[in-house]
C-alpha positions as a Python dict, from the first residue, in 0.01 Angstrom:
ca = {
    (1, 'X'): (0, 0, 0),
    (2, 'X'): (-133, -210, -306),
    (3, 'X'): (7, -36, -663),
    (4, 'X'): (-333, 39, -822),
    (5, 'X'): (-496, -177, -1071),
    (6, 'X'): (-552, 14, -1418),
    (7, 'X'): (-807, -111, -1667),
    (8, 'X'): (-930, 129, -1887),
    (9, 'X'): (-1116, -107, -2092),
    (10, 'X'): (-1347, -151, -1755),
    (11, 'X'): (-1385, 236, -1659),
    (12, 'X'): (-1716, 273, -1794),
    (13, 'X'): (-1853, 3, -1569),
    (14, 'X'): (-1644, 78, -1300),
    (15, 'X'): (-1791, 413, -1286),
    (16, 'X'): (-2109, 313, -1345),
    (17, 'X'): (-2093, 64, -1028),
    (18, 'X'): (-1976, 373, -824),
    (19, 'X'): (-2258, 581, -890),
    (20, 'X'): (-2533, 313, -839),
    (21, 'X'): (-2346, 251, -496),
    (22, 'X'): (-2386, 604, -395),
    (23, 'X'): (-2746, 665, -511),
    (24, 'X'): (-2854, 354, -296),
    (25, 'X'): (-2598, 485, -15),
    (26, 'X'): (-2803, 854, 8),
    (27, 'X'): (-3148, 727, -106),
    (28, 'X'): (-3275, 789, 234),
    (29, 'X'): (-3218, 1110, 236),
    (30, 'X'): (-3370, 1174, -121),
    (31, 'X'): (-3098, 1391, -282),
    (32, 'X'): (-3092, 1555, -603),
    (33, 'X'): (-2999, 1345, -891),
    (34, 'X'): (-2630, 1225, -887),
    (35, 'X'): (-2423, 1472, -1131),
    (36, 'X'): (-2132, 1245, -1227),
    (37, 'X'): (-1787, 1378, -1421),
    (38, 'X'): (-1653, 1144, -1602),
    (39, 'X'): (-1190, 1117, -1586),
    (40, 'X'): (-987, 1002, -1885),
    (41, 'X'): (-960, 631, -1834),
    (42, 'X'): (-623, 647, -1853),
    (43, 'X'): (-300, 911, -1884),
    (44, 'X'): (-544, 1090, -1582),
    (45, 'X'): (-247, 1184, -1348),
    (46, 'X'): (-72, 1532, -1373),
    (47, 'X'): (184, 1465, -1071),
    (48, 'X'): (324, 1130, -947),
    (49, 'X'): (663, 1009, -749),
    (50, 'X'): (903, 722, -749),
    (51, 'X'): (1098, 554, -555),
    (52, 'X'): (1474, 477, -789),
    (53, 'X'): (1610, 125, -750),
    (54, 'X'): (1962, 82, -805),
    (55, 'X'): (2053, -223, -924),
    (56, 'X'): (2249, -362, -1227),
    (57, 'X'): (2141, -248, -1550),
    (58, 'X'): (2146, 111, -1378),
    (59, 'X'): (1838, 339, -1194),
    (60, 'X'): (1471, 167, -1185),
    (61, 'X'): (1137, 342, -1123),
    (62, 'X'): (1000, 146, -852),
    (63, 'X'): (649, 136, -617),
    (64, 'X'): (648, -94, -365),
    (65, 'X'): (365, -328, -254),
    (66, 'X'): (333, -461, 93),
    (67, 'X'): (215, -820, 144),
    (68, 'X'): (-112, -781, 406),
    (69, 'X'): (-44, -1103, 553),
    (70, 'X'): (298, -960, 691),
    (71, 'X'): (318, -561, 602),
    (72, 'X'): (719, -570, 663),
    (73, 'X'): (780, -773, 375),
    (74, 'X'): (716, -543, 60),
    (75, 'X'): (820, -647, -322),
    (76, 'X'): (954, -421, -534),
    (77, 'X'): (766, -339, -863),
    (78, 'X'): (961, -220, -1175),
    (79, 'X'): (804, 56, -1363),
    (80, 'X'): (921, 143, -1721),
    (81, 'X'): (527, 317, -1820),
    (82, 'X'): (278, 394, -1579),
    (83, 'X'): (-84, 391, -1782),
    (84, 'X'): (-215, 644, -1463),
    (85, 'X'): (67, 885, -1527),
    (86, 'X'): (-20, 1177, -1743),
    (87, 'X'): (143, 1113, -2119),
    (88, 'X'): (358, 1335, -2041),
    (89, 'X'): (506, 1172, -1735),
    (90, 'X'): (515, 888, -1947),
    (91, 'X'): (737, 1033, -2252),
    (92, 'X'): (998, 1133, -1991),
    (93, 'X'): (1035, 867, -1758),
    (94, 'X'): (1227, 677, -2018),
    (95, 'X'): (1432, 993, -2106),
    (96, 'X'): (1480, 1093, -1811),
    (97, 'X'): (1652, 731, -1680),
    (98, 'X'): (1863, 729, -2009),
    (99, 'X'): (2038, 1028, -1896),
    (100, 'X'): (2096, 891, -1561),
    (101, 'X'): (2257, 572, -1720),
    (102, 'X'): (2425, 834, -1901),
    (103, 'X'): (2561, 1002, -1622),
    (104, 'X'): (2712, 961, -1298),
    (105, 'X'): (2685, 1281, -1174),
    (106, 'X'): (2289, 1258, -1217),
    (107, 'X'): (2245, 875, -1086),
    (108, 'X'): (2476, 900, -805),
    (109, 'X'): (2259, 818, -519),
    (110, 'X'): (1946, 955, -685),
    (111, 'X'): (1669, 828, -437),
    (112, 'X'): (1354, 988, -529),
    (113, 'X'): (1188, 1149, -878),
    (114, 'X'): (857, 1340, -852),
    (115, 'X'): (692, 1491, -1214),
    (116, 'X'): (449, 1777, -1189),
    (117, 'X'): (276, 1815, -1518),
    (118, 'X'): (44, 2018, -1680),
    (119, 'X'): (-270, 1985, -1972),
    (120, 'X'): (-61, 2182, -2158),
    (121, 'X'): (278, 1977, -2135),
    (122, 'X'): (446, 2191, -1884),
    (123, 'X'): (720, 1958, -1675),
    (124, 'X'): (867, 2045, -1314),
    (125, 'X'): (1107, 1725, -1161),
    (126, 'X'): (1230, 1715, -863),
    (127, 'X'): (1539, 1480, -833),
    (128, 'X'): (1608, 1357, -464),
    (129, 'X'): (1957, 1245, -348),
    (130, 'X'): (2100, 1098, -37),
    (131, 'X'): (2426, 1323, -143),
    (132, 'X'): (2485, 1723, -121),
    (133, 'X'): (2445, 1853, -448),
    (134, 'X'): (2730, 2068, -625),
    (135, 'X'): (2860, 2276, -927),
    (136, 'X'): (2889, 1966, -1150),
    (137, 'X'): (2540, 1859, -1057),
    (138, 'X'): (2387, 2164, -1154),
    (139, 'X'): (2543, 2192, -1494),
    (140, 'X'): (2475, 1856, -1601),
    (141, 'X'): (2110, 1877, -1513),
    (142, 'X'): (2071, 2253, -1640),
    (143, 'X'): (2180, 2091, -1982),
    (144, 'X'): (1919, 1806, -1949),
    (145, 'X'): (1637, 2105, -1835),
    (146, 'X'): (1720, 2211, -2215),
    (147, 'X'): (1730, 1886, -2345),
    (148, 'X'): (1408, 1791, -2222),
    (149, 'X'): (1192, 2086, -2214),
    (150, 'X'): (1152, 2052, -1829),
    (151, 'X'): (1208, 2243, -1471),
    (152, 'X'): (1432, 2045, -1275),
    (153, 'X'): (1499, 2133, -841),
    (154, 'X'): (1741, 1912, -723),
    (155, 'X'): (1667, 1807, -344),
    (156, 'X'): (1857, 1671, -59),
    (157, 'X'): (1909, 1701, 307),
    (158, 'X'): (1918, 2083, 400),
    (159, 'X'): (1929, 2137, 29),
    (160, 'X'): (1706, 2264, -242),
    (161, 'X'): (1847, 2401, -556),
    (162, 'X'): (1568, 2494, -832),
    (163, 'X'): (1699, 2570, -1134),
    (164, 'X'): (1476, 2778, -1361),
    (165, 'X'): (1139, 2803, -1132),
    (166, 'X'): (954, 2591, -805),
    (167, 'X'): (621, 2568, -1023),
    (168, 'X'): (429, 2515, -1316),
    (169, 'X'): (125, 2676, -1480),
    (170, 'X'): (-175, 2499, -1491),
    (171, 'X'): (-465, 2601, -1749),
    (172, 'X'): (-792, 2546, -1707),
    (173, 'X'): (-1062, 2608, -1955),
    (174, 'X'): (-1422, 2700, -1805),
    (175, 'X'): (-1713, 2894, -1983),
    (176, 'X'): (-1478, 3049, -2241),
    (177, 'X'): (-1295, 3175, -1993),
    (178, 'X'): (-876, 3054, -1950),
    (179, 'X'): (-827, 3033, -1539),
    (180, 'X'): (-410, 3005, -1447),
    (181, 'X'): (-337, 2790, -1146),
    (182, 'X'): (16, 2778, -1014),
    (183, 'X'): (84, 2463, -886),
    (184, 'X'): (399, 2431, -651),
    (185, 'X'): (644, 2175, -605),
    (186, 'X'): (606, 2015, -295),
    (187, 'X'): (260, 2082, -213),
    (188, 'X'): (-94, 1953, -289),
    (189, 'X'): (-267, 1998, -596),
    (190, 'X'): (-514, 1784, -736),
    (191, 'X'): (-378, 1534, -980),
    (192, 'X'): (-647, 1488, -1227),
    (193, 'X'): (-638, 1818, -1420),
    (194, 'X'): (-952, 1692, -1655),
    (195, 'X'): (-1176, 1678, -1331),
    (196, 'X'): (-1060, 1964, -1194),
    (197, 'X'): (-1162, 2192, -1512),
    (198, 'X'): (-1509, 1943, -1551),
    (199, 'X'): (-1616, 2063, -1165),
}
């Protein structure tokens, strides 16, 4: 799986491209005009996961991109910022792997981060170890829950420990009206909250 290619600067004719492909696609079928919602260019994504890389210097966020010629053989990309993560994601992914450097308890075969985030700056991670998770666990990351304004459920085999809730609110605004979706950890929800409340 390639790590996708971000230009915001191109969006505009990226989308445009899109829609002229589709309008020649269904021509022969005559459809109504093409309505077409435009996304943030950027800072789009409410919910993303990483892979952590341990090596020195402490816990990386990582993707991983296969090589097509032989899909075995896959590189390991670094990620301090990711410019499709929601800002959100992106204020706490540094803060979030300076209190893993921080702490052993926390980085200690820490395998897996997901963020669910909402418009409104709500935060639910989920921290996945290849360990069982304990008493000292929990207190160290109830104290970084405070410290960061976030929901944290710590995850590992036969284990799931959520500390404050398993979801997050989502608020959409349509027509004057305020609609609450509850998006839960671990399932589906779609990750572009501004084209969700556009369609």
């Amino acid at each position: 799986m390639a790590i996708p290619v971000v230009e915001p600067e191109r969006y505009a004719e990226q989308l445009a491209a899109k829609r002229d492909y589709l309008e020649t696609l269904f021509a022969p079928f005559k459809p109504p005009a093409l309505e077409v919602f435009e996304s943030p260019p950027g800072y789009y994504r409410q919910r993303c996961e990483f892979r952590i890389w341990h090596e020195e210097g402490g816990p990386l966020y990582a993707m991983f991109e296969v090589d097509p010629e032989n899909p075995k053989n896959k590189r390991v990309i670094r990620l301090d910022q990711y410019a499709v993560a929601s800002e959100r994601i992106n204020q706490l992914m540094p803060q979030l792997r300076e209190a893993c450097l921080e702490s052993d308890e926390l980085r200690r075969k820490l395998f897996q981060v997901e963020f669910l985030t909402t418009l409104s700056g709500e935060a639910l991670v989920t921290l996945i170890y290849h360990r069982p998770l304990g008493e000292e666990w929990e207190r160290e990351a109830r104290a970084l829950e405070a410290e960061l304004d976030i929901m944290i459920i710590g995850r590992s085999r036969k284990q799931r420990l959520v500390l404050t809730r398993d979801h997050v609110w989502e608020r959409l605004e349509l027509d004057g009206r305020t609609l609450h979706y509850q998006q839960v950890e671990n399932s589906f929800t779609q990750p572009n909250a501004h084209i969700c409340q556009k369609c």
